[in-house]
One Martini backbone bead per residue (centre of mass of N, CA, C, O) as a GRO file, in nm:
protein
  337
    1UNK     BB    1  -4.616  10.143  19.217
    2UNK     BB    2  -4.588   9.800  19.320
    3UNK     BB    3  -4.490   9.579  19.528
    4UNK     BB    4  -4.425   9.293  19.660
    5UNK     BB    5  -4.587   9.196  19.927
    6UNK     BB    6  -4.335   9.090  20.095
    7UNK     BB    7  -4.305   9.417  20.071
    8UNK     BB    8  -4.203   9.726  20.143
    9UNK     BB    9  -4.213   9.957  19.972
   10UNK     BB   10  -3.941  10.119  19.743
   11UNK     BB   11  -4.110  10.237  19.496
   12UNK     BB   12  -4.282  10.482  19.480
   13UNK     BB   13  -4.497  10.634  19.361
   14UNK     BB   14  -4.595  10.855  19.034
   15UNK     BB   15  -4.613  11.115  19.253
   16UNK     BB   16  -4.300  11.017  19.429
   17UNK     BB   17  -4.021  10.958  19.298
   18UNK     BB   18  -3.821  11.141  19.485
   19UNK     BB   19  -3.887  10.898  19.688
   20UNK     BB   20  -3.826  10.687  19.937
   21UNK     BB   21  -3.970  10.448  20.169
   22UNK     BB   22  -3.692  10.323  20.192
   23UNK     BB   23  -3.383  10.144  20.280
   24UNK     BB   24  -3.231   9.909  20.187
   25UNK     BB   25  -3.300   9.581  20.351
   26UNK     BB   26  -3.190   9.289  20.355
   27UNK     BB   27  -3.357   9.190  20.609
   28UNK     BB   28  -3.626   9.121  20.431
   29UNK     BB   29  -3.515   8.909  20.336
   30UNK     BB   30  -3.584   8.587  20.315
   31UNK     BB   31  -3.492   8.294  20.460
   32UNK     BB   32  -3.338   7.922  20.390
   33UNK     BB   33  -3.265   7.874  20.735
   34UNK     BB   34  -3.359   8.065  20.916
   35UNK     BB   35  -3.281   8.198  21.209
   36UNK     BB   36  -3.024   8.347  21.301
   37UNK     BB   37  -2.780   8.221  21.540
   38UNK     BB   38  -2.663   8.547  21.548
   39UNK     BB   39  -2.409   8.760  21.605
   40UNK     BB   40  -2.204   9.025  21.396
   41UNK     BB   41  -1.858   9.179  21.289
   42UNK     BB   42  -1.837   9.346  20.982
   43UNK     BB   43  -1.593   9.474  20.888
   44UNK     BB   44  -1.354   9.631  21.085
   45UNK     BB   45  -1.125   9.548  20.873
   46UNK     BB   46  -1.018   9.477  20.610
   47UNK     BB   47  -0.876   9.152  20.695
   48UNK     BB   48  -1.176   9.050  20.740
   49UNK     BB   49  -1.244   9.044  20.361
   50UNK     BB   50  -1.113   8.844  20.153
   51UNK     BB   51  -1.025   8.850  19.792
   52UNK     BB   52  -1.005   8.574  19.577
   53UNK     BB   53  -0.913   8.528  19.223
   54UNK     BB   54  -1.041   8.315  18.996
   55UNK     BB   55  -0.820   8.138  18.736
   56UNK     BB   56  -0.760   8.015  18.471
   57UNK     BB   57  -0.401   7.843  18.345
   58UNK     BB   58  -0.460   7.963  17.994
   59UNK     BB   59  -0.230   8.138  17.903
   60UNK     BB   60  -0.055   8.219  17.592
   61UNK     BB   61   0.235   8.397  17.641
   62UNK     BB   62   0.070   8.577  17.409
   63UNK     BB   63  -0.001   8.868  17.313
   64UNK     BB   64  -0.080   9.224  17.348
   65UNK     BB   65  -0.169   9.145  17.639
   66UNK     BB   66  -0.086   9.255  17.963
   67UNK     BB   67  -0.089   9.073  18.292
   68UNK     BB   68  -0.216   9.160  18.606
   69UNK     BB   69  -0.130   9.077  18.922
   70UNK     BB   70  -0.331   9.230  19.220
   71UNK     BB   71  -0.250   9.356  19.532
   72UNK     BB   72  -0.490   9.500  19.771
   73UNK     BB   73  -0.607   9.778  19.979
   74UNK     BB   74  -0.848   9.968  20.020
   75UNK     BB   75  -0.926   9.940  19.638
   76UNK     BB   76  -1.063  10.045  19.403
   77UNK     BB   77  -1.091   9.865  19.062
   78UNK     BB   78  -1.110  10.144  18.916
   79UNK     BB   79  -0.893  10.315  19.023
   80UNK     BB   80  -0.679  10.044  18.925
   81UNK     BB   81  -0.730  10.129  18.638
   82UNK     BB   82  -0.658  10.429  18.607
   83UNK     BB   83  -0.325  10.348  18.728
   84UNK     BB   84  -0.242  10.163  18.485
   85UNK     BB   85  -0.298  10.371  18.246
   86UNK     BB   86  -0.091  10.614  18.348
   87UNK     BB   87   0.148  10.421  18.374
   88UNK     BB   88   0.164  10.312  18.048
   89UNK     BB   89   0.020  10.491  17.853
   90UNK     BB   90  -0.311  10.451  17.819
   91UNK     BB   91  -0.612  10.409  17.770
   92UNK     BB   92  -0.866  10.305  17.967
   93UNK     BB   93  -1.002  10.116  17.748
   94UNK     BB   94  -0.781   9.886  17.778
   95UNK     BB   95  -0.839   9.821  18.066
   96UNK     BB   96  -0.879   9.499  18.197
   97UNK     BB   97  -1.163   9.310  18.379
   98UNK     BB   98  -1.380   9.086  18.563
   99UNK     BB   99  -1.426   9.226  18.837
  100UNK     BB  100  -1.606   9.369  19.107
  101UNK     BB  101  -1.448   9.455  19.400
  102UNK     BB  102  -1.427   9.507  19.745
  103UNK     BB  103  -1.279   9.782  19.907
  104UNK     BB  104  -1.345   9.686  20.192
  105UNK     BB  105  -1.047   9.509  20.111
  106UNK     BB  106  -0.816   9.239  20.063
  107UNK     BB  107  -0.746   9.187  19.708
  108UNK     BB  108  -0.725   8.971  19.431
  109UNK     BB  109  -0.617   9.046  19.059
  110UNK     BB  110  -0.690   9.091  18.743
  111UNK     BB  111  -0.535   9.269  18.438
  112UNK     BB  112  -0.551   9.430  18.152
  113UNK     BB  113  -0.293   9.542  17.894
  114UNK     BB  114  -0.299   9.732  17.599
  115UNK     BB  115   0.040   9.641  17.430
  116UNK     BB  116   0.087   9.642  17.088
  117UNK     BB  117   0.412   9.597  16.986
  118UNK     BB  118   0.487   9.604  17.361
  119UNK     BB  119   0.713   9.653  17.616
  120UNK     BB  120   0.670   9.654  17.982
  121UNK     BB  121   0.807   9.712  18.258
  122UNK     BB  122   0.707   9.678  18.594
  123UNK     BB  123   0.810   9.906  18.746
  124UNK     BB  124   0.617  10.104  18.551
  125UNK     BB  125   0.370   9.974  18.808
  126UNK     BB  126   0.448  10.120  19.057
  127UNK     BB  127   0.265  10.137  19.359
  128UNK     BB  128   0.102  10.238  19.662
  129UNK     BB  129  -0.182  10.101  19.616
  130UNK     BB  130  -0.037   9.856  19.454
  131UNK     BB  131   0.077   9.456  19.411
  132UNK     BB  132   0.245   9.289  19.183
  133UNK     BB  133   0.274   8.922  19.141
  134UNK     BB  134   0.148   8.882  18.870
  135UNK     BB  135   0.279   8.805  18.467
  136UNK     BB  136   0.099   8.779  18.167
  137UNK     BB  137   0.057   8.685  17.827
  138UNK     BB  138  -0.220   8.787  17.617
  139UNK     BB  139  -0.481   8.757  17.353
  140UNK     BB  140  -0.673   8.884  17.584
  141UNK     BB  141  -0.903   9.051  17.720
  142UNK     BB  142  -1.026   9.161  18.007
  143UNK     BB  143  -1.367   9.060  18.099
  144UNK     BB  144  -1.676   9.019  18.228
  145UNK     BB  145  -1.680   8.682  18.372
  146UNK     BB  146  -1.365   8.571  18.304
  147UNK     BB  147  -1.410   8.392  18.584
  148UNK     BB  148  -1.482   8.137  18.827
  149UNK     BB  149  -1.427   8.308  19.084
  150UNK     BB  150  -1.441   8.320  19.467
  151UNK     BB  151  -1.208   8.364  19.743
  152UNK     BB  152  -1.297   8.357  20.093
  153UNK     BB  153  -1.208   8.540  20.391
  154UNK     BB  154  -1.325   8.567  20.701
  155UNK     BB  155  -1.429   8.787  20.995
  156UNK     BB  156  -1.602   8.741  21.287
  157UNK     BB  157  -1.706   8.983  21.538
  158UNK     BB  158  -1.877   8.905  21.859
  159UNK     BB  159  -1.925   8.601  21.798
  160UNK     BB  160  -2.176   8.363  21.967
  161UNK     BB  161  -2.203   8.072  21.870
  162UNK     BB  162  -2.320   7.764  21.882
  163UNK     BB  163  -2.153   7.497  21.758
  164UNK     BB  164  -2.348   7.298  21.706
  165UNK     BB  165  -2.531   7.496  21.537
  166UNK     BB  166  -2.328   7.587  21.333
  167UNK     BB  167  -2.256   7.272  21.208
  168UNK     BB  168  -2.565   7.238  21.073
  169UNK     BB  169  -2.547   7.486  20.927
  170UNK     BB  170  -2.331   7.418  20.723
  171UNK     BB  171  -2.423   7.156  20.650
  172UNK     BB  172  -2.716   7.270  20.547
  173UNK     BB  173  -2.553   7.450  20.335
  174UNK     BB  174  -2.416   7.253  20.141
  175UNK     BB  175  -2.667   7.065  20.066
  176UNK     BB  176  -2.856   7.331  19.996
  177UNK     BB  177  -2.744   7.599  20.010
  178UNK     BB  178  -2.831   7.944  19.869
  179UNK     BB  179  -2.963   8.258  19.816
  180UNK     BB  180  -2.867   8.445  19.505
  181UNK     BB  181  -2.855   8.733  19.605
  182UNK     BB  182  -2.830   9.017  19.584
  183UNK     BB  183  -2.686   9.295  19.671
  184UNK     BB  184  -2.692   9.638  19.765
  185UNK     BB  185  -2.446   9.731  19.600
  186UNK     BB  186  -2.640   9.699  19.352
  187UNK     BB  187  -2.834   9.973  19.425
  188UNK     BB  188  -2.686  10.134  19.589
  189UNK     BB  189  -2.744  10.435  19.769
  190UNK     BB  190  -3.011  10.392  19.896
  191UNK     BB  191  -3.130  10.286  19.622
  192UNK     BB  192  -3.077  10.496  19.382
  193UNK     BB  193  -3.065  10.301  19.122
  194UNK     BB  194  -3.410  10.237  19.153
  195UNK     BB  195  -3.464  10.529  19.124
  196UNK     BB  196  -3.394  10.609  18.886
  197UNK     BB  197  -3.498  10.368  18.702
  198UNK     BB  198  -3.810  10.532  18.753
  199UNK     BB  199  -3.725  10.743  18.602
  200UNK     BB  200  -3.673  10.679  18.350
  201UNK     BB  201  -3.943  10.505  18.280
  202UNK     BB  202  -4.104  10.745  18.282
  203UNK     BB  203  -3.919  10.864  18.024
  204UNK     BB  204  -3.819  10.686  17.848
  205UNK     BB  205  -3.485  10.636  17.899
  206UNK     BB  206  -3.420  10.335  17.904
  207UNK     BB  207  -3.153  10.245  17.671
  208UNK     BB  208  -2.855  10.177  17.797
  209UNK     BB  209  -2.507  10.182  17.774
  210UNK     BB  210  -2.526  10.451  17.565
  211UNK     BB  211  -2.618  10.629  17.785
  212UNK     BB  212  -2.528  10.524  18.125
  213UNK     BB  213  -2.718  10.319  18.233
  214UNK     BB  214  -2.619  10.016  18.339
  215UNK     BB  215  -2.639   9.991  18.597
  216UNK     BB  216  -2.960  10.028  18.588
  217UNK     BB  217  -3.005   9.797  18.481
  218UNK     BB  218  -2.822   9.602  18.686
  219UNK     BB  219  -3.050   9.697  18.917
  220UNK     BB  220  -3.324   9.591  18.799
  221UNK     BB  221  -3.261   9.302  18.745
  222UNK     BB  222  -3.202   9.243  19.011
  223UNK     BB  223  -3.477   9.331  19.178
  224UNK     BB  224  -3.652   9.115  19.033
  225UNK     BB  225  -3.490   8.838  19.106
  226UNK     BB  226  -3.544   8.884  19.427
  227UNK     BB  227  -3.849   8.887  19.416
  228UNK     BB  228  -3.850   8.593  19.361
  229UNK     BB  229  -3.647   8.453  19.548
  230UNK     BB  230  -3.855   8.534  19.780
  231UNK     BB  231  -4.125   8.375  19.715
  232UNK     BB  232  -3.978   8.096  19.685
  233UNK     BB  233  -3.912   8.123  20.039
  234UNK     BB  234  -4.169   8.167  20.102
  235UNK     BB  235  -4.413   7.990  19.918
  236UNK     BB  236  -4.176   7.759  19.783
  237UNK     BB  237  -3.931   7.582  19.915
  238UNK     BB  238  -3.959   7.352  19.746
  239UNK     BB  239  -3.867   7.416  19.477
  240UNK     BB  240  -3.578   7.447  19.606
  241UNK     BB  241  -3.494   7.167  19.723
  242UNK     BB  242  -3.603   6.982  19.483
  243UNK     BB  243  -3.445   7.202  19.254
  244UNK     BB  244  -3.123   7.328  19.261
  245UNK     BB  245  -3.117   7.414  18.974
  246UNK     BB  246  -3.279   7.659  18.959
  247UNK     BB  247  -3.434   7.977  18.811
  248UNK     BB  248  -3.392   8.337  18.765
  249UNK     BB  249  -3.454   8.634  18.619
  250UNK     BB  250  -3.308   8.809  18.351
  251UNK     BB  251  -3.432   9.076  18.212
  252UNK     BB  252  -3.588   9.068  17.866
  253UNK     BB  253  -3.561   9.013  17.572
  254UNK     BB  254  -3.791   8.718  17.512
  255UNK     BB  255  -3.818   8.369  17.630
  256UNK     BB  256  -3.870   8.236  17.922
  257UNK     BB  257  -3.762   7.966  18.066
  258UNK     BB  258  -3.959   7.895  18.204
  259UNK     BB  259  -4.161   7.656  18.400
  260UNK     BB  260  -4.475   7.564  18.544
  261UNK     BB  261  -4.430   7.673  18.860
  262UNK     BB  262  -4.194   7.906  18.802
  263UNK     BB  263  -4.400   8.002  18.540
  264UNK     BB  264  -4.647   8.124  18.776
  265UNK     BB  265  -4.428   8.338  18.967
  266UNK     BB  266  -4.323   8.516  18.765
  267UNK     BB  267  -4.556   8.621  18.643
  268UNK     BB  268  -4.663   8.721  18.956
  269UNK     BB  269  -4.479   8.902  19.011
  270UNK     BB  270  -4.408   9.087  18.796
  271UNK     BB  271  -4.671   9.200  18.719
  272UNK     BB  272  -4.583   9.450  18.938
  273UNK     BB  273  -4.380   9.451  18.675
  274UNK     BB  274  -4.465   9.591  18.382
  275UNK     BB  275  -4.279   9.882  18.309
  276UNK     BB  276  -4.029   9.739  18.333
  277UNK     BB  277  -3.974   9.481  18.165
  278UNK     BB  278  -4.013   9.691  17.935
  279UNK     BB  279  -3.800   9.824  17.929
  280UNK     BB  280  -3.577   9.617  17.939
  281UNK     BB  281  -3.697   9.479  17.655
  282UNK     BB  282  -3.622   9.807  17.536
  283UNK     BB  283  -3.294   9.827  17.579
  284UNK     BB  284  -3.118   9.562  17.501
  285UNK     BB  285  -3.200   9.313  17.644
  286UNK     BB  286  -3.159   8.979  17.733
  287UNK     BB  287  -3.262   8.715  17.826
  288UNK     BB  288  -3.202   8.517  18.160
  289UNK     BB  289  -3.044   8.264  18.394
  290UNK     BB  290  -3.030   8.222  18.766
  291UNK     BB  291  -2.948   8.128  19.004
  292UNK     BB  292  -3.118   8.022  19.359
  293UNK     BB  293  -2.878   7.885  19.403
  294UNK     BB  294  -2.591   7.834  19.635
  295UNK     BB  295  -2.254   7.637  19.636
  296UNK     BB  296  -2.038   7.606  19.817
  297UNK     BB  297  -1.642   7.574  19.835
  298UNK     BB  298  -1.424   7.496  20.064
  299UNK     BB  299  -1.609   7.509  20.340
  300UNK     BB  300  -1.468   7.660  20.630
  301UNK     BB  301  -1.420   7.682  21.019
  302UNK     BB  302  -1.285   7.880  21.298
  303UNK     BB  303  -1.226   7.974  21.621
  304UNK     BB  304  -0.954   8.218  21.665
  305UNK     BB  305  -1.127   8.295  21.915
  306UNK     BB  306  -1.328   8.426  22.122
  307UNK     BB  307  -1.541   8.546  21.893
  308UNK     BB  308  -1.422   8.437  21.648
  309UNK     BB  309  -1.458   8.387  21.326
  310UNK     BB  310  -1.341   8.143  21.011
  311UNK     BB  311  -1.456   8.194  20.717
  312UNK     BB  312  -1.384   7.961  20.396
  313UNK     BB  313  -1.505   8.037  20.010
  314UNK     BB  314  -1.660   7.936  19.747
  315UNK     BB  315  -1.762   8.169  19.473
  316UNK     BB  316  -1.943   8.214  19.174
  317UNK     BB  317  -2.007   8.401  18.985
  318UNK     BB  318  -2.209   8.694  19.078
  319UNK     BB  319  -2.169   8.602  19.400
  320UNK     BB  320  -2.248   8.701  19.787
  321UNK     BB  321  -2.123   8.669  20.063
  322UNK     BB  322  -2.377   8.757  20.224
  323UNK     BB  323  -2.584   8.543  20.149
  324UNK     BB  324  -2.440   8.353  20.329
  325UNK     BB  325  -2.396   8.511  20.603
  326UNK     BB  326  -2.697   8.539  20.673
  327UNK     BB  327  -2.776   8.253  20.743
  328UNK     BB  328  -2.577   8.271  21.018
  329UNK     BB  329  -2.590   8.594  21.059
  330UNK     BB  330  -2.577   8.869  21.168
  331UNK     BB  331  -2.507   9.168  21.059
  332UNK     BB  332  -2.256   9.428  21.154
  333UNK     BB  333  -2.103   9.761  21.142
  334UNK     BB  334  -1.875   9.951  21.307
  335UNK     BB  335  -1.871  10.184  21.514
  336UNK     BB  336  -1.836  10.525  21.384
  337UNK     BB  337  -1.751  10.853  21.520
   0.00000   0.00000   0.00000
């Protein structure tokens, strides 16, 4: 199995699957605003990356289901639903999000707990690794990507960028946004998911979310729609610039969307990926297709202390707020002894 040429391969041959090539590097993905203005260091401390989930507040205010917002630090989303389950006294699969946080960040999220003919106290919710903010009842479970989106506050720290080159850079990423690229964490720890992925597809065993394997299946689609977006940022910029809503496939079974020359690249890339597309394609899962650029909104930036920038923005469902912060800055983690 060989990777498009923009990448040191990935995938080891099948003859040597049971070993990666290298670690899933992001920062190999080509950039679509230029080389880094500096560098700066990312999530120092939980407080450094905070994530406000954004929800219509159009709660039916009656229905079987109790909705709780929750406040945590450095809590994992499945962690504090399977703490909900516990105290509620209902099974885990009743308790519904809308997607996963990161863990390693300070976080408000809604919850849904089913709860049909029962009132619940919230005190009977109280715990110490999160606190609920609000409660509404509503008719329905909270599900996978039923919210807005998300609002961002970051604090880059150590880092040195000129004001003026950071203001440009600013401005037209507003105006032509950034690349939707899926991030590492989707991948597993050392692209581990995608090591599976390709045992999987070798014994035929890709099956689908009843088998267990949900995760590497939008493990596998996201590395492909990843390897799209890679190409058209290294040979194609102009049809990202000059259709902004350009979108790119999330592989399954159907007629691809692509028209004209978004499908001669997306052929041409995939077809390096022709036992991958058909495992998805008999997987059980439907064509999709995926913005190639994401536009922020409520973009601001401000220097908090000399080397301390804090940037504040909102993004649509299923994108990574480092798609965007690569664009402006390399980025490392605090060096732990």
């Amino acid at each position: 199995m060989r990777s498009s040429y923009l990448f040191t391969p990935l995938i080891p041959p099948r003859n040597n699957v049971t070993s990666l090539v290298r670690c899933l590097d992001s920062s190999a993905l080509p950039r679509l605003h230029g080389a880094p203005l500096g560098s700066g260091i990312f999530r120092h401390q939980p407080e450094d990356f905070k994530v406000d989930e954004l929800m219509d507040d159009s709660f039916s205010l009656q229905g079987e289901h109790l909705w709780v917002k929750i406040s945590k630090r450095d809590q994992n989303t499945s962690w504090v639903a399977g703490l909900l389950a516990e105290l509620a006294e209902i099974p885990r699969h009743s308790v519904g999000y809308c997607g996963l946080k990161d863990r390693f960040a300070v976080t408000t999220q809604w919850y849904s707990l089913h709860l049909p003919g029962r009132e619940l106290a919230l005190d009977a919710l109280e715990h110490k690794d999160f606190k609920i903010l609000l409660a509404r009842r509503h008719h329905k479970k909270a599900r996978r990507g039923m919210h807005r989106g998300n609002r961002f506050e970051i604090l880059l720290r150590d880092c040195h960028i000129d004001s003026e080159a950071l203001a440009m850079r600013l401005d037209t990423i507003c105006r032509q946004g950034v690349p939707n690229y899926f991030a590492e964490q989707r991948f597993g720890n050392r692209g581990e998911n995608l090591k599976r992925a390709q045992e999987l597809i070798d014994q035929n065993q890709l099956k689908g979310n009843r088998k267990g394997t949900g995760i590497i299946l939008s493990a596998a689609r996201s590395w492909l729609f990843n390897q799209v977006l890679a190409d058209c940022i290294e040979n194609h910029k102009d049809i990202l610039i000059n259709s902004p809503t350009a979108e790119g496939p999330l592989w399954g079974r159907g007629r691809s969307g692509a028209v004209d020359e978004m499908a001669e690249i997306e052929a041409r890339v995939l077809g390096e990926w022709k036992d991958w597309c058909y495992a998805l394609e008999h997987a059980g899962l439907t064509q999709q297709r995926r913005s190639l650029l994401i536009n922020p909104e409520d973009f601001t930036s401000q220097w908090i202390l000399p080397g301390t920038l804090q940037l504040k923005f909102c993004l649509p469902v299923g994108s990574y707020a480092t798609a965007l912060l690569r664009e402006i800055a390399e980025l490392s983690r605090p060096h732990k002894p």
